[in-house]
C-alpha positions as CSV (number, residue, x, y, z in Angstrom):
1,X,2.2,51.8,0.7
2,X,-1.2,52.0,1.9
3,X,-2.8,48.1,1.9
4,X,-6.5,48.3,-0.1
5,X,-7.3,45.3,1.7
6,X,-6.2,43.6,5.2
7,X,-4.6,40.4,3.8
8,X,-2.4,42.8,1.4
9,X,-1.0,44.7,4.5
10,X,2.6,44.6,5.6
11,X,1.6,43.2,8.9
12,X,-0.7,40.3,6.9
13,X,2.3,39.1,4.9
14,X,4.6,39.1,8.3
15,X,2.1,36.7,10.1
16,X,2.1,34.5,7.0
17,X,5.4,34.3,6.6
18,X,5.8,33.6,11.0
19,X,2.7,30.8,10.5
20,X,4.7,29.1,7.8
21,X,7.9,29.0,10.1
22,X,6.0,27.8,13.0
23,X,4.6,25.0,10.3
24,X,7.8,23.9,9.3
25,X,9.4,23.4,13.1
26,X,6.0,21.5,13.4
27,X,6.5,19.3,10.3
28,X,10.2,18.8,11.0
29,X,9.5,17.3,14.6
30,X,6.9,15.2,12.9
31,X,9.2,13.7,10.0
32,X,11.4,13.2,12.9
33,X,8.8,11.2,15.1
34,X,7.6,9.6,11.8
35,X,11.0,8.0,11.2
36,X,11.7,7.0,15.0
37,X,8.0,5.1,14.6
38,X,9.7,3.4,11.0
39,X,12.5,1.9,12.7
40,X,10.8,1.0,15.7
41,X,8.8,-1.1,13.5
42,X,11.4,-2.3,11.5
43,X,13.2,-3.3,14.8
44,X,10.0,-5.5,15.7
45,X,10.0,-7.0,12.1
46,X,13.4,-7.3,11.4
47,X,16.1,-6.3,13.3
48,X,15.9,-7.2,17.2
49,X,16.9,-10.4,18.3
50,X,13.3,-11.9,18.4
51,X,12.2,-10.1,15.7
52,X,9.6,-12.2,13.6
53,X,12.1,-12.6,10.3
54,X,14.6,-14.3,12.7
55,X,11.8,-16.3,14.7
56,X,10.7,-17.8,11.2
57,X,13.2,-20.8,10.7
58,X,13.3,-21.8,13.7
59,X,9.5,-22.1,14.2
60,X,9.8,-24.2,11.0
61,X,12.4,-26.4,11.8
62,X,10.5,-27.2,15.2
63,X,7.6,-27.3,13.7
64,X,9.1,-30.0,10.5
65,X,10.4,-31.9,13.5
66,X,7.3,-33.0,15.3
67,X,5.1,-33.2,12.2
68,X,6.9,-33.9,8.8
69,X,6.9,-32.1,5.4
70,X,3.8,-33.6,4.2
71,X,1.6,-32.2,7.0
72,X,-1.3,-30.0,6.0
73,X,-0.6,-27.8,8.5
74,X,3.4,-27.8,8.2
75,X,2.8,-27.2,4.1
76,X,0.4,-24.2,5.1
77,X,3.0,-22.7,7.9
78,X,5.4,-23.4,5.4
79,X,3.7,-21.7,2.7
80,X,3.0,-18.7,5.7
81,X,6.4,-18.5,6.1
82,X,7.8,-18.1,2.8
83,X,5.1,-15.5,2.0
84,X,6.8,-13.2,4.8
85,X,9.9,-13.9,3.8
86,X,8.9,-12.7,0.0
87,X,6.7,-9.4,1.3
88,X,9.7,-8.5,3.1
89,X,10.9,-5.2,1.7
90,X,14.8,-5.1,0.6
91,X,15.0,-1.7,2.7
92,X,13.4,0.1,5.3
93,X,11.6,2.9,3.8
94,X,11.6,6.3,5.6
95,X,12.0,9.0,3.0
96,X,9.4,11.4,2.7
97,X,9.2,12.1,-0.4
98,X,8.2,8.3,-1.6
99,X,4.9,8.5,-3.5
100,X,1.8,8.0,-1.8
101,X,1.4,4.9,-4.1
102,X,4.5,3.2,-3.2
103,X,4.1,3.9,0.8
104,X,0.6,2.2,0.7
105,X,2.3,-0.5,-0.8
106,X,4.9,-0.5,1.9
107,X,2.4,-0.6,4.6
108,X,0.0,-2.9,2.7
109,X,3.5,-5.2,3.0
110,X,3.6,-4.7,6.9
111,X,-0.1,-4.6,7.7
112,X,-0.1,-8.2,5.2
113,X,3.5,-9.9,7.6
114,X,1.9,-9.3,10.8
115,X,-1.5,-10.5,9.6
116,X,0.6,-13.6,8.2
117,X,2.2,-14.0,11.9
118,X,-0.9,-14.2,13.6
119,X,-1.9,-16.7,11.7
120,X,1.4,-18.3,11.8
121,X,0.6,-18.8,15.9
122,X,-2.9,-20.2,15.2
123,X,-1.4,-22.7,13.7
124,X,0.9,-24.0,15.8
125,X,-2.0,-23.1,18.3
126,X,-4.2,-25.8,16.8
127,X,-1.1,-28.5,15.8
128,X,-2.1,-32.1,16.2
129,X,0.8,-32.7,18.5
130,X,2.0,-30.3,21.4
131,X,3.7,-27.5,20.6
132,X,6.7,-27.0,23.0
133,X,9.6,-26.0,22.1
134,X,12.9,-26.0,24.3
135,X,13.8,-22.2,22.6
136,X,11.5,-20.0,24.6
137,X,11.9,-17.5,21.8
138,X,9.7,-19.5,19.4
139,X,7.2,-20.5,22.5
140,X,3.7,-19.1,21.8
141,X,3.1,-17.2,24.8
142,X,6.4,-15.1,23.5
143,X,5.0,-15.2,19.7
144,X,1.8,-13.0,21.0
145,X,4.4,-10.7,22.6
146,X,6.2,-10.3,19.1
147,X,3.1,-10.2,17.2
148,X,1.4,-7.1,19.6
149,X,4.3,-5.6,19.7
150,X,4.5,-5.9,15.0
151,X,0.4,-4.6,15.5
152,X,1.8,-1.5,18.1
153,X,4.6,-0.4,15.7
154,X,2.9,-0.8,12.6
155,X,-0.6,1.4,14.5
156,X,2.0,4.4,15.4
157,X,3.7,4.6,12.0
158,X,0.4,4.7,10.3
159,X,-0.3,7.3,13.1
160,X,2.6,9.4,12.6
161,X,2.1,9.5,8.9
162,X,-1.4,10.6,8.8
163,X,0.1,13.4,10.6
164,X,2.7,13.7,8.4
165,X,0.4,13.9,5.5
166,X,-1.7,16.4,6.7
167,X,1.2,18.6,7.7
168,X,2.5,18.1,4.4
169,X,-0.7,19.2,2.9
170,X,-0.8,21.8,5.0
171,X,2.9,23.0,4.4
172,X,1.9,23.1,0.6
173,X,-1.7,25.3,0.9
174,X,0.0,27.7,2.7
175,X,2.9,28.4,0.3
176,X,0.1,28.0,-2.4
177,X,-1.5,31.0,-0.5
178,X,1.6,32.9,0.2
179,X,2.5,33.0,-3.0
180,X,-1.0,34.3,-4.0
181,X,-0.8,37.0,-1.4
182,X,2.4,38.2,-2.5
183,X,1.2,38.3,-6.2
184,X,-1.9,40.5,-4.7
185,X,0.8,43.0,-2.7
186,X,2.7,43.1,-6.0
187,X,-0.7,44.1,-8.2
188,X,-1.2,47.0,-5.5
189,X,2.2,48.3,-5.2
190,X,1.9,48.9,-9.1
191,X,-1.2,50.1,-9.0
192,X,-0.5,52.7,-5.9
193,X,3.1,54.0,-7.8
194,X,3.0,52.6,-11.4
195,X,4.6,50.5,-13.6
196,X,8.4,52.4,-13.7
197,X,8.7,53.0,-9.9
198,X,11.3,51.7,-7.7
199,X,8.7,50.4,-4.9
């Protein structure tokens, strides 16, 4: 078989072929790093000891107990609160294959909880009476710990799946093109030995 053109050569379709493998070891460490980032994140929302889904009531209850339930700012922390507690997603998402809809929407949940922290913390920031609470967990200085820490998490998953995406984008041009140089080796192994020819 004699090539007519580079990309139709033997050696052209072997360095393809190489390139894609080396592609898919990259893409596989980055769906791997992608979901270490998820959970880290979900850890810092949800699932550590501190994490701001468990700081919630308590900051409440504190909160009820030095103002009352008809404060303005308890109704608004209140209302704060319960807006978390409703974005909250049922279940960690870290497939891959999740529309690109539905992820934004995921991260539009996470990007809207930490937002809804912060401003959680201003609040009790500018309460009418001191805010001091015997739990250091709930105490503000550890609050802007928890809340860096949900901005952090929630920076290197978007991060890792702009990666992702591109990788994934990637991945799929180059079968695209693959297949379209395989298609053009096919055309000239007809052409070169005809239609009936075992080659």
């Amino acid at each position: 078989y004699v090539a007519p053109i580079p990309t139709a050569s033997p050696a052209a379709l072997d360095a393809s072929i190489t390139s894609i493998q080396t592609l898919e070891n990259t893409l596989n460490d980055a769906q791997t790093a992608y979901h270490v980032k998820v959970q880290d994140r979900q850890n810092v929302f949800d699932t550590n000891s501190n994490a701001i889904d468990k700081l919630l009531a308590p900051i409440r209850t504190f909160v009820e107990a030095i103002t009352s339930d008809t404060d303005a700012q308890y109704i608004e922390l209140n209302r704060l609160i319960k807006r978390i507690r409703g974005a909250a997603p049922k279940k960690s998402t870290n497939a891959i294959n999740v529309s690109a809809a539905k992820k934004s929407q995921v991260e539009m949940t996470f990007n809207s909880r930490q937002h809804d922290f912060g401003l959680i913390i201003n609040i009790l920031e500018s309460l009418s009476v001191p805010y001091t609470p015997p739990n250091a967990d709930i105490s503000i200085p550890n609050l802007i710990i928890v809340k860096d820490a949900a901005f952090s998490s929630t920076s290197k998953v978007e991060t890792a799946q702009g990666v992702l995406k591109e990788l994934t984008t990637k991945r799929l041009d180059s079968f695209k093109n693959l297949t379209a140089q395989c298609q053009s080796i096919k055309k000239f192994v007809k052409a070169q030995y005809g239609l009936h020819s075992t080659e």
